[in-house]
C-alpha positions as CSV (number, residue, x, y, z in Angstrom):
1,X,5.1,0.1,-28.6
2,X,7.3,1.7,-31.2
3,X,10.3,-0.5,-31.3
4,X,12.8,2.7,-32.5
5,X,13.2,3.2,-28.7
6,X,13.7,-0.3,-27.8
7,X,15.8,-2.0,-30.9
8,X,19.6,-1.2,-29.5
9,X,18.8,-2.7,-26.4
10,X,17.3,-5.6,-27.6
11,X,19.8,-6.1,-30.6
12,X,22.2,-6.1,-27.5
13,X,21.1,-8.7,-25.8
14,X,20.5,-11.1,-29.1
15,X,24.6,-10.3,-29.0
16,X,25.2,-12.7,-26.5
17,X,23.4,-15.0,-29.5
18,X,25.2,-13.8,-32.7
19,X,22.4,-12.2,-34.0
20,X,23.1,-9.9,-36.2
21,X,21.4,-6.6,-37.6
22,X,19.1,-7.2,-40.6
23,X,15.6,-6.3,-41.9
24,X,14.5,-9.6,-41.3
25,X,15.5,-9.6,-37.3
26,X,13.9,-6.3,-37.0
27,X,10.2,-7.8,-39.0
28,X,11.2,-10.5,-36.2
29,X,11.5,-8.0,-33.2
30,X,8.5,-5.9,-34.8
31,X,6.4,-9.0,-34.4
32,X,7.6,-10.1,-30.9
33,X,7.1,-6.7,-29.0
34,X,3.4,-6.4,-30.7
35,X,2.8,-10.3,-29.0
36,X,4.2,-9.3,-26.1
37,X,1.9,-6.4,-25.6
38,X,-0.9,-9.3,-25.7
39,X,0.6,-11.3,-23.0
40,X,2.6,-9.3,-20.7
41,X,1.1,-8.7,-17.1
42,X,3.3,-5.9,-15.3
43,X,3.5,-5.9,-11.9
44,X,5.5,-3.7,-9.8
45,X,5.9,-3.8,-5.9
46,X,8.6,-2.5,-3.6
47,X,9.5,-1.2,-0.2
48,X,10.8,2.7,0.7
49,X,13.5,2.1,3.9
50,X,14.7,5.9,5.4
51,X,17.8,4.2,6.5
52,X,19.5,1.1,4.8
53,X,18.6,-2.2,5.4
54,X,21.4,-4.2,7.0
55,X,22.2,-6.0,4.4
56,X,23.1,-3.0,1.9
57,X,25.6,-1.4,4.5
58,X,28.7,-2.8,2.6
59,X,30.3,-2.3,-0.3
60,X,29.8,-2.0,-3.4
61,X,26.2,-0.6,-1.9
62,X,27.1,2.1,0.4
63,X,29.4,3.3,-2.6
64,X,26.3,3.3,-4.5
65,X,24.1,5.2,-1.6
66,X,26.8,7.5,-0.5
67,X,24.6,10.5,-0.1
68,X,21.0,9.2,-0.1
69,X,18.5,10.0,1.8
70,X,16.4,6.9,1.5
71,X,16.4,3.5,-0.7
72,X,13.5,2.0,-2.4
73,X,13.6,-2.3,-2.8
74,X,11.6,-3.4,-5.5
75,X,10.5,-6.1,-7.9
76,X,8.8,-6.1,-11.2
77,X,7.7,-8.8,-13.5
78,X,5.8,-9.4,-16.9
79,X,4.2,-12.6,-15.8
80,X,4.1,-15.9,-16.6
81,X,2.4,-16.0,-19.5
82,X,5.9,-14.5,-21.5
83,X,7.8,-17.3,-19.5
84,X,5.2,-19.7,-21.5
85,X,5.0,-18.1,-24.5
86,X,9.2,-18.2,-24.9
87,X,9.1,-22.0,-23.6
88,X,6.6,-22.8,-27.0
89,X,8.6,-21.6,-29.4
90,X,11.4,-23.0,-28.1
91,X,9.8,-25.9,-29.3
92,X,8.8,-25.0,-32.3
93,X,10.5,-22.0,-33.6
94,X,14.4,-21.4,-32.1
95,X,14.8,-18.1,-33.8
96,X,11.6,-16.7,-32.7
97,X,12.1,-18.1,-28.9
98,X,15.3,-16.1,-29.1
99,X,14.3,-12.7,-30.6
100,X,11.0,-12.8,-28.1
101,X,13.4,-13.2,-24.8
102,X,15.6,-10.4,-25.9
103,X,12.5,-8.4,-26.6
104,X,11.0,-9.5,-23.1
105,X,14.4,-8.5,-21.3
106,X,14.5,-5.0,-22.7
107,X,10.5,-4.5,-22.3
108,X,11.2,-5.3,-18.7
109,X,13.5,-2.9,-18.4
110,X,12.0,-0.2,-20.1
111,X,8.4,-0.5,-18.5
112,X,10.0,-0.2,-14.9
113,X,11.9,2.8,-16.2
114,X,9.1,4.0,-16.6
115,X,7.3,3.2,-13.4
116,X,9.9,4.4,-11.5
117,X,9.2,7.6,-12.8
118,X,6.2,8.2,-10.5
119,X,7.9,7.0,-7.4
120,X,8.9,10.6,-7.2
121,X,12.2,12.8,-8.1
122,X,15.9,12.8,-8.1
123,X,15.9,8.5,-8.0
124,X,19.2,7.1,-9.0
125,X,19.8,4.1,-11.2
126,X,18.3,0.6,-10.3
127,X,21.3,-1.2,-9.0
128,X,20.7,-5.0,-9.3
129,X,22.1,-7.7,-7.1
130,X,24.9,-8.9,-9.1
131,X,26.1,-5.6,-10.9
132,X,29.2,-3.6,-9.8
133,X,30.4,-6.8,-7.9
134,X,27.9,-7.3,-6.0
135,X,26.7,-10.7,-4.8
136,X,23.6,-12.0,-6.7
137,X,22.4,-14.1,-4.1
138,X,21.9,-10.5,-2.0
139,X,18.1,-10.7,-4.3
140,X,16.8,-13.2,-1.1
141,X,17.2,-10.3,1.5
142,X,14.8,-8.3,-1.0
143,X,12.4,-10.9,-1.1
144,X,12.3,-11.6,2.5
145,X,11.7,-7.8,2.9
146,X,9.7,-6.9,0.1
147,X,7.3,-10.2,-0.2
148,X,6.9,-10.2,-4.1
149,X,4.7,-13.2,-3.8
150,X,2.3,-10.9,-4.0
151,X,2.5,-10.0,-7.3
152,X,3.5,-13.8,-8.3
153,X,7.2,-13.3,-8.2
154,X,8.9,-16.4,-6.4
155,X,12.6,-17.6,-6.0
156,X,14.3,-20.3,-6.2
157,X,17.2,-22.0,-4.0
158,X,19.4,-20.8,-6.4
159,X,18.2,-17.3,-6.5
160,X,16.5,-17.8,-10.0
161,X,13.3,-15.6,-9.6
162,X,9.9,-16.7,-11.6
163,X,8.4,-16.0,-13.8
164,X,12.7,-15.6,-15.4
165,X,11.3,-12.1,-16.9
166,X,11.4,-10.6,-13.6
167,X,14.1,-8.1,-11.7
168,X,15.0,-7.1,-8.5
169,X,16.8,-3.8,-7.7
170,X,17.5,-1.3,-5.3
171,X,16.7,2.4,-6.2
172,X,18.5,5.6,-4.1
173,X,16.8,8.5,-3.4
174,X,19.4,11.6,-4.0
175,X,23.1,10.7,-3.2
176,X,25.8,11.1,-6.3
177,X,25.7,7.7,-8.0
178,X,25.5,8.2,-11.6
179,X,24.7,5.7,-14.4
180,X,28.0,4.4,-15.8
181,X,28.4,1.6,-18.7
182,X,31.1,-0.3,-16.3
183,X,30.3,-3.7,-15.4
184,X,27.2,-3.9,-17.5
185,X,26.3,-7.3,-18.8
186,X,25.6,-6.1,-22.3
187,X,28.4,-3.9,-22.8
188,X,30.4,-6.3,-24.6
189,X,27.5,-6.2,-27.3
190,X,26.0,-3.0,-26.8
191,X,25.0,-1.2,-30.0
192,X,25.0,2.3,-27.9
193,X,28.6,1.7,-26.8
194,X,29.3,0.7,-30.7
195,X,27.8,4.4,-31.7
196,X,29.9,6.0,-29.2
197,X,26.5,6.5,-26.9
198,X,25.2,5.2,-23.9
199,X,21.1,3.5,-23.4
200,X,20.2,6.5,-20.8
201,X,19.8,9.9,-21.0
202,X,22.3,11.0,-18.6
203,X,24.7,10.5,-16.0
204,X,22.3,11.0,-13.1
């Protein structure tokens, strides 16, 4: 994977860690997205609903599905094998352990983008339990709907999925919400934001 289209992200999440820009990080990042491409296992699996499941018909989700005409529940993972591999070298190399889970994180990201390109057009933004105010305990209702144990995702009591490098979202079909920087866990950090630029294409 050619890491040019991946570094800003993943320098923004090693923010949250101080870590700062220099050719040695990137050799670092370089390294950990070519080992993750040996481990990772992605698995995507989700749910199309015509009309919104009860639990989304509150704020701030009917803001976010003003307009739809149908919401997709899904949940993606790189398996547990990345989960491992971050666990060993937090045993033996910190840095490394670091670098690799920022690397994981943004992977994640960017190979459901990209999956979610062929669940058809005019798909908003995934909208994660947890973002915009939203409660993060809401990711049980999309398990008990969507059954990821499937694909090898699990949670835990206190809503921790595993394997960690996995997501759950909820994906509108047409309506008018429009990716926004607000409330975004990175922004704090976020190299795009720094440039004066955002990490998508568009508002839509």
């Amino acid at each position: 994977m050619n890491s040019s289209k991946l570094i800003n992200r993943i320098y923004a999440y090693l923010g949250f860690h101080s870590v700062a820009k220099s050719p040695e990080t990137d050799t670092l990042i370089e390294q950990c997205l070519a080992e993750l491409q040996n481990i990772v296992h992605f698995r995507y699996t989700y749910k199309f609903y015509q009309s919104a499941p009860e639990f989304l018909r509150r704020e701030p989700y009917t803001e976010y599905l003003k307009g739809c005409g149908g919401v997709y529940l899904a949940v993606m993972t790189l398996g547990g094998e990345v989960d491992a591999k971050i666990r060993l070298y937090g045993r033996t190399d910190a840095a490394k352990a670091i670098v690799l889970d920022a690397c994981a994180s943004a992977y994640l990201e960017k190979l459901s983008d990209e999956y979610e390109e062929t669940l058809g057009e005019n798909l908003s933004y995934r909208f994660c339990p947890g973002y915009g105010g939203s409660d993060i305990a809401d990711i049980k209702y999309i398990f008990e709907l969507v059954k990821p144990e499937k694909i090898g995702v699990s949670l835990t009591d206190t809503n921790y999925m595993l394997p960690s490098k996995s997501m759950a979202g909820i994906i509108a079909v047409g309506g008018a919400a429009g990716k926004t920087c607000k409330n975004c866990i990175v922004a704090e950090h976020c190299e795009y934001i720094k440039r004066g630029k955002k990490c998508y294409g568009s508002e839509k």
